[in-house]
TORROBA-573066 format. One record per residue (C-alpha): x, y, z; residue in three letters. Coordinates in steps of 0.02 Angstrom, whole numbers, padded with zeros to 5 digits, always signed. Layout:
       c1       c2       c3     r
        X        Y        Z   Ala
...
//
This chain:
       c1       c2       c3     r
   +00000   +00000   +00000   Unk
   +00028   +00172   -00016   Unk
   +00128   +00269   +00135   Unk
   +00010   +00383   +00209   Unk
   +00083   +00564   +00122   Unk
   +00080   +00493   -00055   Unk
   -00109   +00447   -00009   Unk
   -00160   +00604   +00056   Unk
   -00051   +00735   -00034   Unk
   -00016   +00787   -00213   Unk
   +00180   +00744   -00171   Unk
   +00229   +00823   -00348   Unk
   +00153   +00993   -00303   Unk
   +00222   +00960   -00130   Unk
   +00417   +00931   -00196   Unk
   +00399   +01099   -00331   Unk
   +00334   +01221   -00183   Unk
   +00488   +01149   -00065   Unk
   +00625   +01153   -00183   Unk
   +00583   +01329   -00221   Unk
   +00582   +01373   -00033   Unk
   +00737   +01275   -00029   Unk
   +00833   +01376   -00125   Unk
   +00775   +01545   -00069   Unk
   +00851   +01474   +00078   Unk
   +00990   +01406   +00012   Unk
   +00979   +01235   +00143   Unk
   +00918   +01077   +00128   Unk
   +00731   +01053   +00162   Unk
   +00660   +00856   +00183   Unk
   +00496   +00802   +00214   Unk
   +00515   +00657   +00332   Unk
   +00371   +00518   +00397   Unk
   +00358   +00447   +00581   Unk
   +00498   +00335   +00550   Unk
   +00637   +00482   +00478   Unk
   +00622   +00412   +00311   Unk
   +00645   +00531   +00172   Unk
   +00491   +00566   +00098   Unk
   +00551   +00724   -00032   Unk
   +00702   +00802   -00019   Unk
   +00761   +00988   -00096   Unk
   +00935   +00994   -00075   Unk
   +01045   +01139   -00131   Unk
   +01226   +01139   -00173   Unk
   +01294   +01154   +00012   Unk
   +01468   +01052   -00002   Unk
   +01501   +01020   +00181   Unk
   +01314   +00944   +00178   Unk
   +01358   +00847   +00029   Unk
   +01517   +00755   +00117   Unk
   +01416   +00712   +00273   Unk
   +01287   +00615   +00146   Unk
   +01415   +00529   +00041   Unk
   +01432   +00387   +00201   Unk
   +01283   +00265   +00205   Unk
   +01343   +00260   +00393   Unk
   +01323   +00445   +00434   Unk
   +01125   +00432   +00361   Unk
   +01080   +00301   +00475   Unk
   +01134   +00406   +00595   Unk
   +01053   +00537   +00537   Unk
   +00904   +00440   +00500   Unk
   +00897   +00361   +00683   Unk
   +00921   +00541   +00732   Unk
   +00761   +00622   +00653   Unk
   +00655   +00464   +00710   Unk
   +00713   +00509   +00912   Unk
   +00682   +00684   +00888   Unk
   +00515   +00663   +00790   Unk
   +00452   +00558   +00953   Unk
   +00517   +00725   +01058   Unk
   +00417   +00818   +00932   Unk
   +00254   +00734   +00965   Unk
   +00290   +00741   +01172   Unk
   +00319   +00943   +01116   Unk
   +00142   +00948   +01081   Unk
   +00212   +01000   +00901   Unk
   +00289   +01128   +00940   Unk
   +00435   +01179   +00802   Unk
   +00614   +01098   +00862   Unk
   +00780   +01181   +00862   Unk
   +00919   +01074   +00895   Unk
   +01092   +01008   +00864   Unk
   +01182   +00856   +00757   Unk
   +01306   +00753   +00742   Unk
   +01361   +00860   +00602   Unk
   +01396   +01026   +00711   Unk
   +01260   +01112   +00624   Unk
   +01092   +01152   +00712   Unk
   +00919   +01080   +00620   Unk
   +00735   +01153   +00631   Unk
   +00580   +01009   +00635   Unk
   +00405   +01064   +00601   Unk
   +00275   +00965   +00631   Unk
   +00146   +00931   +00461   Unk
   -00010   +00926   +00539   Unk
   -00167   +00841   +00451   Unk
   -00347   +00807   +00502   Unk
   -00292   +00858   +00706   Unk
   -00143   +00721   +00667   Unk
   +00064   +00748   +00660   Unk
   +00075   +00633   +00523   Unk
   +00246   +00690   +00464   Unk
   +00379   +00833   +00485   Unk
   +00484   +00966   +00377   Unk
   +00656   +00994   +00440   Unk
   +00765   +01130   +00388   Unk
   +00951   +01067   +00378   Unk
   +01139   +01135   +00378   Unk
   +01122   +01285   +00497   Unk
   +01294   +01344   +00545   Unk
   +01237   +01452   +00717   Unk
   +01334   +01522   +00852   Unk
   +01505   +01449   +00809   Unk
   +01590   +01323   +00704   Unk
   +01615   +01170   +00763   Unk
   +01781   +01086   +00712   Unk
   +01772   +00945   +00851   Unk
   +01618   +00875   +00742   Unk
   +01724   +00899   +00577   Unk
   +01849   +00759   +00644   Unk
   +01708   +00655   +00716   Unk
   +01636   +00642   +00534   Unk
   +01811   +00605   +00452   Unk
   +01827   +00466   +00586   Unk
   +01648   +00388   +00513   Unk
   +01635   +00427   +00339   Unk
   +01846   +00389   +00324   Unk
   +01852   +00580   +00206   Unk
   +01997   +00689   +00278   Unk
   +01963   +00798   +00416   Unk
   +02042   +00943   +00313   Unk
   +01893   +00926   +00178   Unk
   +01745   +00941   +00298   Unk
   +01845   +01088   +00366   Unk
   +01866   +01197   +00217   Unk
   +01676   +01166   +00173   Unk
   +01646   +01223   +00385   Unk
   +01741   +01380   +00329   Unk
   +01631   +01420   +00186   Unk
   +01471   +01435   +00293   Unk
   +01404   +01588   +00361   Unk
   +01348   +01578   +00530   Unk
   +01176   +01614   +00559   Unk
   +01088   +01725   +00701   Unk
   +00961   +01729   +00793   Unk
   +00856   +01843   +00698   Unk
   +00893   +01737   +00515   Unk
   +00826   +01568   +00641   Unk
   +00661   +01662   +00673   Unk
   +00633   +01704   +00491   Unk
   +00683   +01517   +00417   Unk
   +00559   +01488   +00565   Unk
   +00423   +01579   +00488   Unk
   +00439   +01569   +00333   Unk
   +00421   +01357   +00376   Unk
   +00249   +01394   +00461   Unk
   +00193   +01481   +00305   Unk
   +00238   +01329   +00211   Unk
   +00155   +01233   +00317   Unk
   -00012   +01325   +00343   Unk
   -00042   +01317   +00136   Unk
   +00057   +01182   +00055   Unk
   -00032   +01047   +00153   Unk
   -00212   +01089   +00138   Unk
   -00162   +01123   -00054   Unk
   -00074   +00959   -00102   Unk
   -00224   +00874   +00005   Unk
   -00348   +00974   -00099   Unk
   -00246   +00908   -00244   Unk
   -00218   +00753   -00200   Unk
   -00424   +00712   -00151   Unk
   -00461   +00765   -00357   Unk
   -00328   +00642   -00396   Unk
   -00388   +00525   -00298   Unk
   -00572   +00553   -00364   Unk
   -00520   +00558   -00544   Unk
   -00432   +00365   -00497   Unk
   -00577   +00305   -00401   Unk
   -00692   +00334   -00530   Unk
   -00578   +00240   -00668   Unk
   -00560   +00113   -00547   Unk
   -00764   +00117   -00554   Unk
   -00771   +00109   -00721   Unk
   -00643   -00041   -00745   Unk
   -00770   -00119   -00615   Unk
   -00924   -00089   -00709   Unk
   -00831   -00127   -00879   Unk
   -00790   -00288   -00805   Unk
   -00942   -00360   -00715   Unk
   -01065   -00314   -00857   Unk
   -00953   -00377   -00993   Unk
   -01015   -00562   -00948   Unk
   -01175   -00650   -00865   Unk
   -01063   -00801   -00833   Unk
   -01034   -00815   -00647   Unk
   -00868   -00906   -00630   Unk
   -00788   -00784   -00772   Unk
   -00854   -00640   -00673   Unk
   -00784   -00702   -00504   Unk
   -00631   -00750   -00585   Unk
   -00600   -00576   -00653   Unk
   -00660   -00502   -00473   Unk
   -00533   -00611   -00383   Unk
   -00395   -00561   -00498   Unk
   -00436   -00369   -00494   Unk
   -00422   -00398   -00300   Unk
   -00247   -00431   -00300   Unk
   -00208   -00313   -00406   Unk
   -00275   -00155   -00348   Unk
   -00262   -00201   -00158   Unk
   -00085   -00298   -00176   Unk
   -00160   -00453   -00064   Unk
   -00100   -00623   -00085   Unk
   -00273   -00703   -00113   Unk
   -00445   -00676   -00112   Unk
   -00580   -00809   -00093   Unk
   -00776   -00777   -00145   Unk
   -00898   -00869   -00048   Unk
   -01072   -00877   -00081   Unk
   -01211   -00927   +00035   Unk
   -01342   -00998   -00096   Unk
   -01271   -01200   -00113   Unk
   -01140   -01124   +00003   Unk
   -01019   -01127   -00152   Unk
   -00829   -01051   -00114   Unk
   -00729   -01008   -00251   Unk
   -00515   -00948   -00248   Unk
   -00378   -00926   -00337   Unk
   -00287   -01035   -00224   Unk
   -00327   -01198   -00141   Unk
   -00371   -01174   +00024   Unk
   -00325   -01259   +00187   Unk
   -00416   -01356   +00289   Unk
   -00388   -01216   +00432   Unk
   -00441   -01080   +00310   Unk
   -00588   -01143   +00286   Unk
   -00621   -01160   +00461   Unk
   -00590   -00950   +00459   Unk
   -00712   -00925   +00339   Unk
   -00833   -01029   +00400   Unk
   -00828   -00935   +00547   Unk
   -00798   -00761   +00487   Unk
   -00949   -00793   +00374   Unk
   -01066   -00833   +00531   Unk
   -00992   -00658   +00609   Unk
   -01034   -00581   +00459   Unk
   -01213   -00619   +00440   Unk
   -01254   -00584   +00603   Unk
   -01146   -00403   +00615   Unk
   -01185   -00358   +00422   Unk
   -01005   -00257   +00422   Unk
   -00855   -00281   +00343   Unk
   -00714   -00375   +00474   Unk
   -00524   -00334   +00480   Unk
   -00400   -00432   +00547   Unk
   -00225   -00352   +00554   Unk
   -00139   -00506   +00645   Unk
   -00233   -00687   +00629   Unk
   -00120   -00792   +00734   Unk
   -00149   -00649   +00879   Unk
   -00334   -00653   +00872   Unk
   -00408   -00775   +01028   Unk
   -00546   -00841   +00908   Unk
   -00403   -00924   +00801   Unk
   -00271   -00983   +00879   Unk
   -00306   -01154   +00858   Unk
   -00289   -01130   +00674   Unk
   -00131   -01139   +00548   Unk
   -00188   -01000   +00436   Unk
   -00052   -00955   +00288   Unk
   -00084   -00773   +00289   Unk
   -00071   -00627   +00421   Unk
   -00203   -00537   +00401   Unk
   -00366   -00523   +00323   Unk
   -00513   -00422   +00278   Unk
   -00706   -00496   +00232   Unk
   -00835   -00390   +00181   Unk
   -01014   -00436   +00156   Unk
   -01077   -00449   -00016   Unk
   -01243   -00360   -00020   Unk
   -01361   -00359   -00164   Unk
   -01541   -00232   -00130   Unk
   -01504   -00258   +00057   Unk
   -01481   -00469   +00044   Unk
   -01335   -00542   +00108   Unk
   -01286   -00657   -00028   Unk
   -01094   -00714   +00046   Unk
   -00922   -00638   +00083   Unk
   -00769   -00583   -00016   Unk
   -00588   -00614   +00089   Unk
   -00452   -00545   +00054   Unk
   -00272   -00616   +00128   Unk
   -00117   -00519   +00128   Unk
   +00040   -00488   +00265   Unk
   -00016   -00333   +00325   Unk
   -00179   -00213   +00301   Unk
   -00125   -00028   +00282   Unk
   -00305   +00052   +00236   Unk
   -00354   +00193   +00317   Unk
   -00570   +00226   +00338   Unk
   -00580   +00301   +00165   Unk
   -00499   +00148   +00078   Unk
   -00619   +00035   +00171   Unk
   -00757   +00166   +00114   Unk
   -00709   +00156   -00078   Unk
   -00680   -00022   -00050   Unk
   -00878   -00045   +00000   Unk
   -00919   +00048   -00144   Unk
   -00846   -00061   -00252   Unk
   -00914   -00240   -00182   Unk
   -01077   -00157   -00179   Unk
   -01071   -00143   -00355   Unk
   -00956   -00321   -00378   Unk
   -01102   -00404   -00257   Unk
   -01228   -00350   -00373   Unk
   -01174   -00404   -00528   Unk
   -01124   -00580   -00431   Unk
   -01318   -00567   -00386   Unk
   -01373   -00555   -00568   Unk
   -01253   -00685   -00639   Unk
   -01304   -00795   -00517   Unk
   -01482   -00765   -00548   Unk
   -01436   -00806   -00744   Unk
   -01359   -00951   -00689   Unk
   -01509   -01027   -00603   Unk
   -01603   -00958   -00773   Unk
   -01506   -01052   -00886   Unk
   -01483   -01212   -00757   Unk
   -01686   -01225   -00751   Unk
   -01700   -01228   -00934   Unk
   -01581   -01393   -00952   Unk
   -01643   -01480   -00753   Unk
   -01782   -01569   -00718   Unk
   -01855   -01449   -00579   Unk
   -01910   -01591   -00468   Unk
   -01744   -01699   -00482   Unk
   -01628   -01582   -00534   Unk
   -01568   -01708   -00653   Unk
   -01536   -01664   -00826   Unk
   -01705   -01648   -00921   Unk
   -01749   -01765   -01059   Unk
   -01715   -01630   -01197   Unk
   -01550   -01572   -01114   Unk
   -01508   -01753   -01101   Unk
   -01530   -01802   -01293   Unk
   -01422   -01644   -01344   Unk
   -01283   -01718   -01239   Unk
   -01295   -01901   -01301   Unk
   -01295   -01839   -01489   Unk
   -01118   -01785   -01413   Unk
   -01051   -01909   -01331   Unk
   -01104   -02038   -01482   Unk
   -01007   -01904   -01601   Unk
   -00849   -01930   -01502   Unk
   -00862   -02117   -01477   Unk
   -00895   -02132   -01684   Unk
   -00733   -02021   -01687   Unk
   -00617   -02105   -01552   Unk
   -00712   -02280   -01587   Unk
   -00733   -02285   -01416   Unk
   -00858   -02388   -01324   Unk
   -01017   -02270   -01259   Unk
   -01134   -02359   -01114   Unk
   -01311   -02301   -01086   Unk
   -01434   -02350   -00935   Unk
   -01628   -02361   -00947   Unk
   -01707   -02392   -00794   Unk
   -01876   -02356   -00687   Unk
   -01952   -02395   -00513   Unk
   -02064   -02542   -00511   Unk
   -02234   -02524   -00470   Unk
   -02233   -02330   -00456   Unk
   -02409   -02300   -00510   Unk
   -02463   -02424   -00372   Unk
   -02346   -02323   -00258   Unk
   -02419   -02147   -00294   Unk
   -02595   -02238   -00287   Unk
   -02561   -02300   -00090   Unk
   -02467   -02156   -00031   Unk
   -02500   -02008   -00135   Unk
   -02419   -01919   -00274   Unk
   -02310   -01796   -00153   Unk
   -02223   -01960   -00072   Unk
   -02220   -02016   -00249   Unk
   -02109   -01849   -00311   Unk
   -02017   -01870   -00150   Unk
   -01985   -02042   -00174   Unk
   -01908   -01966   -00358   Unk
   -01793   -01835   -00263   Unk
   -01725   -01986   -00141   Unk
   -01686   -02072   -00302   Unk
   -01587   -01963   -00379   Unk
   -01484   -01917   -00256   Unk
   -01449   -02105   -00216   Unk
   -01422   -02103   -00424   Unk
   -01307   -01950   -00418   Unk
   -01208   -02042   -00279   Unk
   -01194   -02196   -00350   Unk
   -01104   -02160   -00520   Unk
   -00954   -02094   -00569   Unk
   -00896   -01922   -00598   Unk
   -00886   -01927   -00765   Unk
   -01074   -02012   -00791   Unk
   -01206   -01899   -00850   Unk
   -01372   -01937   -00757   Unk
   -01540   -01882   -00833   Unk
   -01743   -01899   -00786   Unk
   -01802   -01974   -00955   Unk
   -01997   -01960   -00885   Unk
   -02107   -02001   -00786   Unk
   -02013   -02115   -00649   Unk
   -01881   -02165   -00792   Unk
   -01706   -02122   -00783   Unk
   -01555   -02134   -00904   Unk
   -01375   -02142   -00869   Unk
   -01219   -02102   -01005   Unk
   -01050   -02175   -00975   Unk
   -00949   -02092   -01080   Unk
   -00788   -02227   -01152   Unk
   -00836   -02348   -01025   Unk
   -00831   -02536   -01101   Unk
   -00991   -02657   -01051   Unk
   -00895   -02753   -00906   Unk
   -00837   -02572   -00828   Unk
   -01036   -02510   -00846   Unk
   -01098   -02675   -00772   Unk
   -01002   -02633   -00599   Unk
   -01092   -02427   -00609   Unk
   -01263   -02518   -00637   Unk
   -01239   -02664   -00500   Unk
   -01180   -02551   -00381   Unk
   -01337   -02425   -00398   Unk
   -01459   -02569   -00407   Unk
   -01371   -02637   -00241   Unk
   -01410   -02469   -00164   Unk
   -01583   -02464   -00207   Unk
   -01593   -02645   -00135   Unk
   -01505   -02571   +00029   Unk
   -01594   -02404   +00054   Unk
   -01739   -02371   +00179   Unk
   -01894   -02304   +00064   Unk
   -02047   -02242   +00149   Unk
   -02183   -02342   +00134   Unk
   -02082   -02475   +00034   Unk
   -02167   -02625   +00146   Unk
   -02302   -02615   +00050   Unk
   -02230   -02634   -00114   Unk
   -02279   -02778   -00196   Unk
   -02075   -02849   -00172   Unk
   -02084   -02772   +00001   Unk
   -01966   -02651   -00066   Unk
   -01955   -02521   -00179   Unk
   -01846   -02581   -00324   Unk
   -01786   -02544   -00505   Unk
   -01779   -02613   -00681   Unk
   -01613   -02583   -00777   Unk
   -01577   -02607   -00955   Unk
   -01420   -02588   -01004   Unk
   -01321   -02568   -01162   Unk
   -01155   -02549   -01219   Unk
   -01106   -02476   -01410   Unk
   -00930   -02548   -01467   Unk
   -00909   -02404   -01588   Unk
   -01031   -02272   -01600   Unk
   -01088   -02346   -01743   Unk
   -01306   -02333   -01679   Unk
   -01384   -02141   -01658   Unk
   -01481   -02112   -01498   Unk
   -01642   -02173   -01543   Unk
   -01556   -02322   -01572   Unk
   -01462   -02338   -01415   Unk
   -01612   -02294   -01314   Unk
   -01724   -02421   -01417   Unk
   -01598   -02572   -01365   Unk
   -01578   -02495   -01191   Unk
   -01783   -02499   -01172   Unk
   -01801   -02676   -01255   Unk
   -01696   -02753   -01123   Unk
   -01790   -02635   -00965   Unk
   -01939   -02712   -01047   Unk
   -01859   -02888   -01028   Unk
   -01826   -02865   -00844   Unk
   -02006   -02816   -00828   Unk
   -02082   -02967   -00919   Unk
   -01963   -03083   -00817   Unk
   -02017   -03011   -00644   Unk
   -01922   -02848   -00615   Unk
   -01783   -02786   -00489   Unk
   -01657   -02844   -00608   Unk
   -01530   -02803   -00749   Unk
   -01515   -02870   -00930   Unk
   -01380   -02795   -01043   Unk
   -01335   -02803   -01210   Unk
   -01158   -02781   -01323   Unk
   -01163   -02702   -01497   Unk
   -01003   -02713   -01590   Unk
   -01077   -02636   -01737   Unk
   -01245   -02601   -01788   Unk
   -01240   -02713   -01921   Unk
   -01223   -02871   -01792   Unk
   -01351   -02927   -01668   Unk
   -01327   -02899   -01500   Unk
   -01188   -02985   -01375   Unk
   -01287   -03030   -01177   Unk
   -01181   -02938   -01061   Unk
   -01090   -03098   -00934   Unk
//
């Protein structure tokens, strides 16, 4: 992040008022932050100055120096500072005062006053190793200073420092506007360039660690309590989430973290980050999940975390919508009672797969199978323990396959199963193993089922070759449900066709 002057002040304006001042002067002016770090230096061509810099050792002390005396400065109640160095010259510190805050100083270097002091000249030589004899000729060239010159350099500082700040700030906030509202528009240019969520959230994620400098971000939404990252998480960070995400809904505000492993709630945990921020992501006032971002330190101030709202308003939003699409465009291809793949849906998909296995000549397995006795079923126990009955079904279906199976409700209480490249012994084991949990499930009602249980009729075939189209593969796939059926259900009967110009293979 930013240091806090380059955030809050036009620094360029800043450096062109103070090297002008500088050199009406004719000493070195700095700008200096909390720690004595140089924030922008006007330095004029004072030689004996010059020699003291040329020694990285002499600027650490000078640096350790202006940190000490900034501290004194602050216990001064800001009052302006007029001391003595290493160096033998004398130094004024000013305090740059910002929203009731010393945030920084000014300090006026190099002032030879009262008398020249040649015990420091062979102090220097002694650190920097330059002869004594050179920092004493450059001594000689300075004009000591009174009293009366102090008071003006005095002055003339607090002038500086009544205008310049309030004008760089002034500067600095139309800066800062004019950036915020590219940053907006890069934001709305993103999120409404795409309906698709995971693109979106992607693009989110990424802009994250950009813009804030974090080392991850994670997305979580609440709605199927789906988490997405750039990273993989660990086991522990999801535990933080989890938790942050409970502290969240009930708080509605954003929570900040500076040190994890510090914070009671989590010391248990071995989280890979020090810090953290979440923020709610609210859509017209509904919490929809959280955004997290992960980095080694947090270094916002209120207005970041201010802009920063702005932004996931608009980011939770357009998450909000996409999602919404998604659930559009997921109803059109699920069944709404199963969420299986509807039968339409389901063809489109099987005219692919049987593309692929004509062009790999790959084997292609499909499933055709229904609950026996269903309309006797819905008849005993009604139809909403009949479309419950469904939903059990397939889940247990969903379970029971593979990953790479497509599972689909064909009508009715029918369902239909592809295995992509899956050869007729390596579909058997899928089918067996669903029928077996059937067999093994608890039902409601299933004591009165004509088999005192509620079972299902497979059929089962197996394509060598992609060599039938799906009307085909479906019609051999029904002939042998239809088979199980006439010889007394709760069964499976498969077929092989090694091309569709041979009859069918049984299945062993």
């Amino acid at each position: 992040m930013k240091p806090y002057l380059e955030k809050n002040f036009d620094l360029k304006l800043w450096k062109r008022i103070q090297d002008n001042l500088s050199l009406a002067l004719e000493l070195p002016l700095y700008t200096i932050d909390m720690s004595g770090k140089e924030i922008v230096s006007s330095e004029v061509n004072m030689p004996y100055w010059e020699l003291i810099n040329s020694n990285q050792s002499s600027k650490n002390l000078i640096a350790i120096s202006r940190a000490n005396r900034f501290k004194e400065l602050i216990e001064n109640n800001g009052n302006f500072l007029f001391y003595p160095c290493s160096s033998g010259l004398f130094n004024i510190m000013a305090p740059i005062i910002f929203k009731g805050n010393i945030v920084a100083a000014v300090i006026l270097s190099g002032i030879l006053y009262n008398m020249r002091n040649y015990n420091a000249c062979k102090e220097l030589s002694k650190i920097t190793n330059i002869e004594y004899d050179k920092y004493a000729e450059a001594l000689n060239n300075l004009n000591i200073k009174t009293k009366s010159e102090i008071e003006i350099y005095k002055r003339l500082i607090m002038l500086f420092l009544d205008t310049v700040p309030e004008l760089a700030a002034q500067n600095r906030l139309v800066e800062r506007k004019l950036s915020e509202l590219i940053i907006l528009n890069q934001i709305s240019k993103m999120v409404n360039s795409t309906l698709e969520l995971q693109k979106i959230l992607t693009s989110v994620m990424n802009f994250m660690l950009k813009a804030i400098k974090a080392k991850s971000c994670s997305i979580c939404i609440f709605e199927g309590k789906r988490r997405y990252g750039l990273h993989e998480p660990s086991k522990d960070l999801l535990k933080l989430e989890s938790a942050l995400a409970l502290e969240i809904i009930e708080q509605k505000t954003s929570i900040k973290i500076p040190i994890i492993n510090k914070d009671f709630r989590f010391y248990d945990l071995k989280i890979e980050y020090n810090a953290l921020l979440s923020f709610p992501l609210n859509s017209k006032e509904e919490l929809i999940g959280t955004l997290n971002l992960y980095g080694g330190y947090i270094n916002l101030d209120n207005y970041d975390l201010e802009f920063l709202n702005i932004i996931i308003t608009d980011i939770a939003i357009a998450i909000d919508n996409a999602k919404k699409y998604e659930n559009i465009k997921e109803s059109a291809i699920r069944d709404k009672l199963t969420g299986l793949f509807n039968r339409r849906y389901f063809m489109d998909l099987l005219l692919k797969e049987i593309e692929k296995s004509k062009h790999c000549q790959s084997p292609l397995s499909i499933a055709l199978f229904d609950i026996d006795f269903f309309k006797k079923y819905n008849d005993q126990h009604g139809h909403l323990k009949g479309d419950k009955l469904l939903k059990e079904l397939a889940e247990l279906v969903k379970a029971s396959v593979r990953s790479a199976d497509i599972v689909g409700r064909y009508g009715g209480e029918e369902f239909i199963i592809i295995m992509p490249e899956t050869k007729s012994i390596d579909a058997k084991l899928v089918i067996e193993r669903l029928h077996k949990n059937v067999l093994e499930k608890k039902f409601y009602g299933e004591e009165l089922q004509p088999l005192k249980k509620v079972t299902i009729s497979i059929g089962l075939v197996t394509c060598m070759n992609g060599s039938l189209t799906a009307e085909e593969l479906i019609m051999h796939a029904d002939k042998n449900l239809y088979n199980v059926k006439e010889t007394g259900r709760n069964n499976i009967k498969g077929t092989i066709i090694i091309n569709r110009d041979m009859h069918p293979v049984g299945m062993i």
